[in-house]
N, C-alpha and C positions, 0 to 999 in steps of 0.2 A: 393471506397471500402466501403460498408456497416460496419455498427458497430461491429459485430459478427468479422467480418476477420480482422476488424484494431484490436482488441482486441487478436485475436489468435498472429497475428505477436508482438506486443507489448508484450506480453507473453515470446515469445521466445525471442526476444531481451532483453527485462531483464532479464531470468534464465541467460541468455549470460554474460553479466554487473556482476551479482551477480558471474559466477562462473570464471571472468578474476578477478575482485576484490577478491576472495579467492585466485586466481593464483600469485597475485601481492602481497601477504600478506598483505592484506588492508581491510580485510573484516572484519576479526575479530578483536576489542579491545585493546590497551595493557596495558591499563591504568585501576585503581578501578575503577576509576567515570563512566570513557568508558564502563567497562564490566557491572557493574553496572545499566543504561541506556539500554546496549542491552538487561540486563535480563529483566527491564520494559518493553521493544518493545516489548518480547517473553510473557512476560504476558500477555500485551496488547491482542497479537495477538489469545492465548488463550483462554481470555475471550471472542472474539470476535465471534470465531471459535465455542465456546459453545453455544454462545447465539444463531447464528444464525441457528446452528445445522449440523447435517449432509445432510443436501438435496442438496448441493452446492458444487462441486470441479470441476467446467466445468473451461478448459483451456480458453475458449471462454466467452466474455460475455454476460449474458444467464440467465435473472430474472426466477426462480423457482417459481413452487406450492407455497402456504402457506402463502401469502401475506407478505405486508411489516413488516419487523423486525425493531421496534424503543424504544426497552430496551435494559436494559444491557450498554455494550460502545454504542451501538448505538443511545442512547438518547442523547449523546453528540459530536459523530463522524459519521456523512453519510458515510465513512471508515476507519473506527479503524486500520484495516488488512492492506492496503495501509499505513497509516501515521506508524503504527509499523514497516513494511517493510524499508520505508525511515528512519525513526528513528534510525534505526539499522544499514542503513548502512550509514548515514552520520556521525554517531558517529564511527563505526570502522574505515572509510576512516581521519577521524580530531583526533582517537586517537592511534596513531603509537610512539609517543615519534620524530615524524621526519616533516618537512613539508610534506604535502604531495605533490605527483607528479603531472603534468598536468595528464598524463595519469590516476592515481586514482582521481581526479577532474571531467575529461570527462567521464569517466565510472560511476562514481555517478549522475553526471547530467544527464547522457543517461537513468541510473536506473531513476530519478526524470523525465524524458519526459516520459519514456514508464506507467510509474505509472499515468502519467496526462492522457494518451489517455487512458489509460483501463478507469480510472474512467470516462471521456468525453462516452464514447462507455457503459459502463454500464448507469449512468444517461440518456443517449439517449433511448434506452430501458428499464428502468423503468418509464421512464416520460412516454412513450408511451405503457406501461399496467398497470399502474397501476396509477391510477386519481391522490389518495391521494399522491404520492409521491412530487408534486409540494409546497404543506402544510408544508409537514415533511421534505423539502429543504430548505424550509423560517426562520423555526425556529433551523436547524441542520445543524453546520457549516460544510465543507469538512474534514478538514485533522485535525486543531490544533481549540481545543474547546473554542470558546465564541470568536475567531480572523477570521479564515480562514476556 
């Protein structure tokens, strides 16, 4: 399966994940610190969203016009928008006041696999149009700045 289609399907399977974790009450929060952290992710993902502008909302992934975007979060995350998305939901799924369940476990993980193939399937296609992006991989970590 080419990049583009593993990306579509990774798409739908995480809105999938994300909307059994709101069905399971596990997505959102119930904790300060918890709520707290998902409002960072939701900035995060804000800042990101502005920097990189509006040329971008393809379900599929799908490098745009405009060359590579590397201010903003982006000086410090190759995906801001990816790590805020996990961010968010590994903190709602760890802040319930409860253990959590295998089932909100496996659902998060599944959210954490389908978030690795989209960025696997976008890095594939930005290595392959755009030169500079191998540069701006070396020194921009993926998900968690100055680690991972």
């Amino acid at each position: 399966m080419n990049p583009t289609k593993r990306s579509l399907v990774a798409v739908v399977i995480l809105v999938g994940a994300l909307l059994a974790l709101y069905q399971e009450h596990s997505l959102i929060a119930k904790t300060t610190i918890g709520l707290t952290l998902q409002g960072l992710a939701i900035a995060l993902m804000l800042w990101a969203r502005v920097t990189f502008g509006m040329r971008s909302f393809h379900a599929t992934a799908n490098p745009t016009a405009g060359g590579l975007v590397s201010t903003g979060p982006y000086r410090f995350w190759r995906h801001p928008i990816y790590a805020a998305v996990l961010l968010f939901v590994w903190t709602g799924v760890l802040s319930q006041h409860v253990m959590p369940t295998v089932i909100t476990i496996a659902l998060a993980l599944l959210a954490t696999a389908m978030s690795a193939v989209r960025i696997a399937a976008e890095e594939h296609l930005l290595r392959a149009s755009m030169p500079e992006y191998a540069a701006y991989a070396q020194r921009t970590r993926r998900l968690v700045p100055f680690v991972f």
